[in-house]
C-alpha positions as CSV (number, residue, x, y, z in Angstrom):
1,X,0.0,0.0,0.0
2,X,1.5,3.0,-1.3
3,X,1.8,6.4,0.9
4,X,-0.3,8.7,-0.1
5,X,0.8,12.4,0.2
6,X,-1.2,15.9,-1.0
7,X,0.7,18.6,-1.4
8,X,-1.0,22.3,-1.2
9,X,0.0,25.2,-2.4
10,X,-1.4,28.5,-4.2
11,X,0.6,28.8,-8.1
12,X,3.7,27.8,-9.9
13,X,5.1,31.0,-10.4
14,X,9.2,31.3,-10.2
15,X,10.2,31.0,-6.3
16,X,12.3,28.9,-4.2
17,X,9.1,27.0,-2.9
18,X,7.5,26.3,-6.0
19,X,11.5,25.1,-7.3
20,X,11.2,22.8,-3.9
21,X,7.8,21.3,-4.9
22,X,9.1,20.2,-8.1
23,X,12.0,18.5,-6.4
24,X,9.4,16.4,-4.3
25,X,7.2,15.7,-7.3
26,X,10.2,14.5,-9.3
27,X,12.2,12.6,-6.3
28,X,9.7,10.6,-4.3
29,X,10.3,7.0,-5.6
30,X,6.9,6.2,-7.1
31,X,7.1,2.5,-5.6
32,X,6.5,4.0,-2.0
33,X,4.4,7.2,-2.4
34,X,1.2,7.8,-4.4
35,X,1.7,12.0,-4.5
36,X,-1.2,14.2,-5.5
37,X,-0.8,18.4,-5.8
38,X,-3.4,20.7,-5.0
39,X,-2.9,24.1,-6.6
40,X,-5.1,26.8,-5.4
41,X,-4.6,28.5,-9.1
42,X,-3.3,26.7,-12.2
43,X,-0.5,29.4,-12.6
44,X,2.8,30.4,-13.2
45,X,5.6,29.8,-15.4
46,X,6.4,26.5,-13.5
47,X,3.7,25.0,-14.3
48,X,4.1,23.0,-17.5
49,X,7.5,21.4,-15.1
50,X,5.2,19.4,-13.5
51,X,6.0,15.7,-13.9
52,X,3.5,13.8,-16.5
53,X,2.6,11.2,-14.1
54,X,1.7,13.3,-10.9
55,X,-2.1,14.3,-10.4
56,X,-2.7,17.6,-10.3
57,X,-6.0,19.2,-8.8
58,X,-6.3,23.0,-9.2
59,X,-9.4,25.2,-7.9
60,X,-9.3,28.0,-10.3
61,X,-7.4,28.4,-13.7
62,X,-4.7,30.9,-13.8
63,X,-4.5,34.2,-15.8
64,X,-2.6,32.4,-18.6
65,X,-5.9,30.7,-19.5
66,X,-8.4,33.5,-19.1
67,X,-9.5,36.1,-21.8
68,X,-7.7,38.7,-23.7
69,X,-10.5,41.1,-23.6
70,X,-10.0,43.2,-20.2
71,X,-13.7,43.5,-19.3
72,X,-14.2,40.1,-19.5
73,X,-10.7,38.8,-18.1
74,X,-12.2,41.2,-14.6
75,X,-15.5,39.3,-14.5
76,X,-13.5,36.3,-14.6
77,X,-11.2,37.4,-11.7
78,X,-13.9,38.4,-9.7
79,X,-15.5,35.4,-10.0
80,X,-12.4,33.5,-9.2
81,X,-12.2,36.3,-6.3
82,X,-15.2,34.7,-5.1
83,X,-15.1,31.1,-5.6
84,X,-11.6,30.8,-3.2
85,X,-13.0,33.5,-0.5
86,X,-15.8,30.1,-0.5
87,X,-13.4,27.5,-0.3
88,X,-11.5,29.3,2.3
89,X,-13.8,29.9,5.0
90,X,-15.6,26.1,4.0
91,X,-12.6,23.2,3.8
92,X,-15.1,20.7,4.0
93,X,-16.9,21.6,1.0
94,X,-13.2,21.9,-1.0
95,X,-12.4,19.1,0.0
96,X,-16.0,17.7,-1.0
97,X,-15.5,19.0,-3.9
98,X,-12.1,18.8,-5.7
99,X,-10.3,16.1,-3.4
100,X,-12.7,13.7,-2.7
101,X,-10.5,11.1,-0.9
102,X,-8.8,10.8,2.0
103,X,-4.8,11.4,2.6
104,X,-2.3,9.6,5.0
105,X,0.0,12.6,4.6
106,X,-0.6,16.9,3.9
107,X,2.4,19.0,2.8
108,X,2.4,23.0,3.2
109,X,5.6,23.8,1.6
110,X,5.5,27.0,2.6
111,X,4.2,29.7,5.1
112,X,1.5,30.9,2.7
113,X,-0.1,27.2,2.8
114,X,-0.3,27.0,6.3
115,X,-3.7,27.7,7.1
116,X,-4.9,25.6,4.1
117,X,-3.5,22.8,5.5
118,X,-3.7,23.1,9.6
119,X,-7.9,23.4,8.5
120,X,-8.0,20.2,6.2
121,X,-11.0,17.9,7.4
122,X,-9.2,14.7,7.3
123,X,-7.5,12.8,9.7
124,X,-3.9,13.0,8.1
125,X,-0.7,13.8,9.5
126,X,0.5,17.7,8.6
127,X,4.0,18.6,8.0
128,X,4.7,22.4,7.6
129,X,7.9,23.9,5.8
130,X,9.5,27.0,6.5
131,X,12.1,28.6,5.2
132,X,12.1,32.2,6.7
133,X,14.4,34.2,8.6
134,X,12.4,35.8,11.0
135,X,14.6,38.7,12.3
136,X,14.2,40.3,9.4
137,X,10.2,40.8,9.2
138,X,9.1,44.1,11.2
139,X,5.8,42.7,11.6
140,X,5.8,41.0,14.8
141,X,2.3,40.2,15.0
142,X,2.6,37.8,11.8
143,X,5.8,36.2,12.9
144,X,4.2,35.2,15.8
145,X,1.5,34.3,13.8
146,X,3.8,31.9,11.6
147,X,5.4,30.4,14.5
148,X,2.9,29.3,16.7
149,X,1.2,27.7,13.5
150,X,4.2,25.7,13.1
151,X,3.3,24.3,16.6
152,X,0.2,22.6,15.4
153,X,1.8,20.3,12.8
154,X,2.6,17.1,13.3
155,X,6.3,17.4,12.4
156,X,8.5,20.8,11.2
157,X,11.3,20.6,8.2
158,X,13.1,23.9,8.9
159,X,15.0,25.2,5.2
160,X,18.1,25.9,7.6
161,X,19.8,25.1,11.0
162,X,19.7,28.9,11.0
163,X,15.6,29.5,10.5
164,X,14.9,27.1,13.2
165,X,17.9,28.6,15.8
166,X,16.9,32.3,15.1
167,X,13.3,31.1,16.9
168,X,15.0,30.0,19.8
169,X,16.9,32.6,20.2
170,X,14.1,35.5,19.8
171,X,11.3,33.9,21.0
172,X,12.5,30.8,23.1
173,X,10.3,28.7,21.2
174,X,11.5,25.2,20.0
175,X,10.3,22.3,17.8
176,X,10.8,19.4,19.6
177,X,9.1,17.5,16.1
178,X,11.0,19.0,13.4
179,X,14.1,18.7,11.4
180,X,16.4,20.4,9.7
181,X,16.7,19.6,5.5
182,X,18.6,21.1,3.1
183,X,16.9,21.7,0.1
184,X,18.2,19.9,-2.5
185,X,20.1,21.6,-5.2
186,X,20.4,20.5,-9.0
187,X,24.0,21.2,-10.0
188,X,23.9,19.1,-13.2
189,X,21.2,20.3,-14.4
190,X,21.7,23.9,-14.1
191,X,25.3,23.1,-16.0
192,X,23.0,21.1,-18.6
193,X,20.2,24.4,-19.2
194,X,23.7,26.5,-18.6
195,X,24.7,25.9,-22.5
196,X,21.4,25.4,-24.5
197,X,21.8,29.6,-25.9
198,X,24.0,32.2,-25.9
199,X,24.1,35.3,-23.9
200,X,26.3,38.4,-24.8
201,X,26.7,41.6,-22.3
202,X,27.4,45.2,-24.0
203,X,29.7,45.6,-20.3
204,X,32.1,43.8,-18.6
205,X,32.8,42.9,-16.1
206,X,29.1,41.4,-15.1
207,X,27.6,40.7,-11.9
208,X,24.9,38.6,-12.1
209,X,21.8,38.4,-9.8
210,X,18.7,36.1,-9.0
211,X,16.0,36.6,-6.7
212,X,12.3,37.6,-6.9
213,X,11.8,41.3,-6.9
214,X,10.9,42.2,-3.2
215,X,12.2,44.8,-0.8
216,X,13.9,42.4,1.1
217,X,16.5,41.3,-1.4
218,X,18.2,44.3,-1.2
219,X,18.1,45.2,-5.2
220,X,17.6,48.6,-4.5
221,X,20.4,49.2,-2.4
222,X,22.3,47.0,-5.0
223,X,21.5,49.8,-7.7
224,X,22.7,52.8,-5.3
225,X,26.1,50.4,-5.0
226,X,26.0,50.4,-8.8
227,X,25.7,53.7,-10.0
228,X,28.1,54.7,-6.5
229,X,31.0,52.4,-8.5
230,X,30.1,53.5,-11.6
231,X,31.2,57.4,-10.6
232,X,34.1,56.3,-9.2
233,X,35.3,55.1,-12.7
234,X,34.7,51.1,-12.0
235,X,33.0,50.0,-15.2
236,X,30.8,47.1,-15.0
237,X,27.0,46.2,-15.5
238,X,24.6,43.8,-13.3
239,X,22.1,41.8,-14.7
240,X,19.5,41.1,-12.1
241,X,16.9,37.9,-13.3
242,X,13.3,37.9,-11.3
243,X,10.2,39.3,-11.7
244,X,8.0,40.6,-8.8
245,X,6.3,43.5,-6.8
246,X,9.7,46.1,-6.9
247,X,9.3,45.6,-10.5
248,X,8.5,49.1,-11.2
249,X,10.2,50.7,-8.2
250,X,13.4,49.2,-9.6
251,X,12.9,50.4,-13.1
252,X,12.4,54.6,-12.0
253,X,15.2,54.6,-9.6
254,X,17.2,53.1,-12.9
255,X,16.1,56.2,-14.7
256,X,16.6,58.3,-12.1
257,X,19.9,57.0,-11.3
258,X,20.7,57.2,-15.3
259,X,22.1,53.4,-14.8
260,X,18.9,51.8,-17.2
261,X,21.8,50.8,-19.7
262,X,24.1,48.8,-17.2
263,X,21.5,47.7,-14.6
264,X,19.4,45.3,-16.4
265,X,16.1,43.9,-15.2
266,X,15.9,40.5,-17.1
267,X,12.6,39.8,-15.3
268,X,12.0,36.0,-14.5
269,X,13.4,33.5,-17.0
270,X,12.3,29.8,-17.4
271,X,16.2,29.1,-17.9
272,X,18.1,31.7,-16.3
273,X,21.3,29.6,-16.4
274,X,23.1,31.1,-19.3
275,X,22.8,34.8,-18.2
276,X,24.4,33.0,-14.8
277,X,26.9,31.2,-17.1
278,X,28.3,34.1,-19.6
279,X,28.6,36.5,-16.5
280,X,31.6,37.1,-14.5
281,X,30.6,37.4,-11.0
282,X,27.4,36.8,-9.0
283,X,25.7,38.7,-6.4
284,X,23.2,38.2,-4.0
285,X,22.7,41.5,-2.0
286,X,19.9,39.8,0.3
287,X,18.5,41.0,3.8
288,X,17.0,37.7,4.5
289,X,17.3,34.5,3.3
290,X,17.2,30.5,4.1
291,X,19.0,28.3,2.0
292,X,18.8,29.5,-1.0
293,X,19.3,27.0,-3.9
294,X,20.7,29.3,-6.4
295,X,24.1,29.8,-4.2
296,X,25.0,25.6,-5.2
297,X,23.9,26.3,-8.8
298,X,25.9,29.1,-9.2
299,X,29.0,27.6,-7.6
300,X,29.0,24.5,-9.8
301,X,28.7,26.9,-12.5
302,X,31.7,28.1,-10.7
303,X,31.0,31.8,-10.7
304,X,32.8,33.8,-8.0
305,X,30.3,34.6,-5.8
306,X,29.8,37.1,-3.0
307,X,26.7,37.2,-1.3
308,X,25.3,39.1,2.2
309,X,25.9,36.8,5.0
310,X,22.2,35.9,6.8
311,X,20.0,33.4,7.2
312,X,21.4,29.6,6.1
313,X,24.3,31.1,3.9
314,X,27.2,31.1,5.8
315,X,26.2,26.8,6.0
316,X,26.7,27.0,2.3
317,X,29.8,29.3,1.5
318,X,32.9,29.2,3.6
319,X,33.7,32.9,3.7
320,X,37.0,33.6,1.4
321,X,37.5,30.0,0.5
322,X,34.4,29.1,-2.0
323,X,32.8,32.5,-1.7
324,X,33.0,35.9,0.1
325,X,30.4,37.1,2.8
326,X,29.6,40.5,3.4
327,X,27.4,42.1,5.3
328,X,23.8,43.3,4.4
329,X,24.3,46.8,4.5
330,X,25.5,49.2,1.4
331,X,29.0,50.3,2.3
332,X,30.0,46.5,3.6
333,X,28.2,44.9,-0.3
334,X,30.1,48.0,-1.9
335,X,33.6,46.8,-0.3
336,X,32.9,43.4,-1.5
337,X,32.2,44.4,-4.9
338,X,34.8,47.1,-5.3
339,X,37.1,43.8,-4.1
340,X,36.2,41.7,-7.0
341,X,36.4,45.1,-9.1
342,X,40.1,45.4,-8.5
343,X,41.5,41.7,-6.6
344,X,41.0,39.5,-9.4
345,X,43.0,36.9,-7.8
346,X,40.0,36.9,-5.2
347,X,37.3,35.9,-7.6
348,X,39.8,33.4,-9.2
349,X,40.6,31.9,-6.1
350,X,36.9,31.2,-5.3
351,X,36.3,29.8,-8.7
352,X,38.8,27.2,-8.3
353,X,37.9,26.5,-4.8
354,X,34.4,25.8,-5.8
355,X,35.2,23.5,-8.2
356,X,35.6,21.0,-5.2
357,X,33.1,22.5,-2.5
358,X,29.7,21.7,-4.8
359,X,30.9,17.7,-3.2
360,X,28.7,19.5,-0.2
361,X,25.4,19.3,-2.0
362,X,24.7,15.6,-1.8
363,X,21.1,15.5,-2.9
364,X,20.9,11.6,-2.5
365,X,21.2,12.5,1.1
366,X,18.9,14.8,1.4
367,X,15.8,12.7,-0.6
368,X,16.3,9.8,1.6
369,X,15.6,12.2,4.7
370,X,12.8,13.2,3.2
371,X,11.4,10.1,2.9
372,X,12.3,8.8,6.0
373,X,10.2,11.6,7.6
374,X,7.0,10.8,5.5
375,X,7.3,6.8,6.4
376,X,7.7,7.5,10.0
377,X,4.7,10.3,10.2
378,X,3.5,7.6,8.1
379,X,3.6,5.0,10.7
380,X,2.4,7.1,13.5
381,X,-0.5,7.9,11.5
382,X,-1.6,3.7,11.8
């Protein structure tokens, strides 16, 4: 009798989350778990990755599938509005509805799936993911809102040693049923998507940069770096790949900072590999983060990178040995950069050094922890 696991969730657009979903989706050995994925919305660019053979339920259809014509793509909208305000304040009649069968196991991979999960009407066993840093969200009332939800599960996977410790050490809170899992990180594959076209830059050299476009990866500050190095005669460019909410915001302080020419907003990209590959260095200018996967695909495309030092980072780079850590503030990323700008032994020294360090990422590893926690939530489920 196989497992049988639902995993919830809202989209498939680009993230780190939906990146980890697909992980699960593709990894689980089939022999042993019968996995089912519940999107809120069919949408996003990721969702076409979805493996052939998975079951997919979705609530609503995404934008990508409504009309052209604006009046009627609203109504549409509105409607959808509507239907998942239902569905939200009555589980029972989603799960009526759309699911229709009891599940031994229920997945929130995410914070944002929380309460979807925590109010499912069957008797399964939840496990809750979370990969945030809390230090850095100002909103108190909603970290504690996030954290004492991660008390009701039935077992924790914490993104980082760090997440989890950062609780302890703010809010002496602990998980005595949780664990600590790397996400798992597909070097060979990023190599593989690394080479399928080319990609030219008018200026060298080039930082690149990866993250969704949100106040808390620090892109702004990165452009005030930019244009700061830029008058004091250090010619390079920075190509930043991610789409989101500072979108805009980004794009007039280029203007304003006359820097639209050499700070380029590649917005998401299905296969962002190549602008990785063909650039010379790699930034990540971050506040927060956990354990972000794009740090192991970047060093086994050994790019020099240097990257703020928070969240699970510093358990992924060993500072001036397979990378170089800075702190989140402007002057200290401005150092770094200025560093790589006129050391060049220091960016070649990482490059080689990473060659060996990627031997860290040992996904095998980390898809047999997975599975053991499912079979023994599994077991406790009996």
């Amino acid at each position: 009798m196989k497992i049988k696991i639902l995993i919830r969730h809202r989209s498939m657009e680009m993230g780190g989350v939906e990146w980890l979903i697909l992980d699960l989706l593709q990894n689980l050995p089939r022999e042993v778990f019968d996995v089912t994925l519940l999107l809120t919305i069919f949408q996003g660019e990721l969702r076409n990755e979805i493996p052939s053979d998975i079951k997919v339920i979705s609530i609503q259809k995404g934008r990508e599938d409504m009309s052209s014509n604006r009046w009627i793509r609203n109504l549409q909208l509105a409607k959808r509005a509507f239907i998942l305000w239902y569905y939200r304040k009555n589980p029972k009649a989603l799960y009526r509805d759309y699911i229709k069968k009891d599940y031994d196991i229920e997945i929130a991979p995410g914070y944002t799936d929380f309460d979807s999960v925590l109010k499912s009407p069957i008797p399964s066993r939840k496990i809750g993911w979370f990969h945030t840093d809390v230090s850095y969200d100002p909103n108190k009332d909603r970290v504690m809102y996030r954290i004492n939800s991660l008390k009701k599960f039935d077992w924790v996977i914490f993104g980082s040693k760090q997440t989890r410790d950062i609780i302890k050490d703010l809010y002496h809170i602990e998980y005595p049923n949780s664990s600590v899992i790397y996400n798992a990180i597909k070097i060979d594959a990023a190599k593989e998507k690394s080479l399928k076209f080319p990609v030219s830059y008018d200026v060298h050299p080039v930082f690149s940069s990866m993250g969704r476009l949100h106040s808390r990866k620090n892109y702004h500050t990165l452009m005030n770096i930019h244009k700061r190095l830029l008058d004091e005669g250090y010619m390079h460019s920075i190509a930043v790949i991610g789409g989101g909410g500072e979108m805009e915001n980004l794009k007039a302080q280029a203007k304003e900072l006359n820097v639209e020419e050499t700070f380029i907003l590649l917005d998401s990209q299905i296969n962002p590999y190549p602008y990785i590959k063909n650039s010379d260095y790699f930034v990540l200018p971050s506040e927060s983060e956990s354990y972000p996967l794009t740090i192991g695909e970047v060093m086994g495309l050994e790019i020099p990178i240097l990257s703020t030092n928070v969240g699970g980072i510093p358990e992924m780079i060993e500072h001036n040995y397979d990378g170089y850590l800075t702190e989140p503030t402007e002057d200290s990323i401005y150092e770094g950069m200025k560093l790589f700008l006129t050391h060049t032994a220091l960016p070649e020294k990482l490059k080689e050094n990473s060659k060996f360090s990627v031997r860290k990422f040992d996904n095998e590893q980390i898809h047999k922890q997975l599975a053991n926690v499912f079979e023994e939530q599994f077991k406790l489920k009996q």
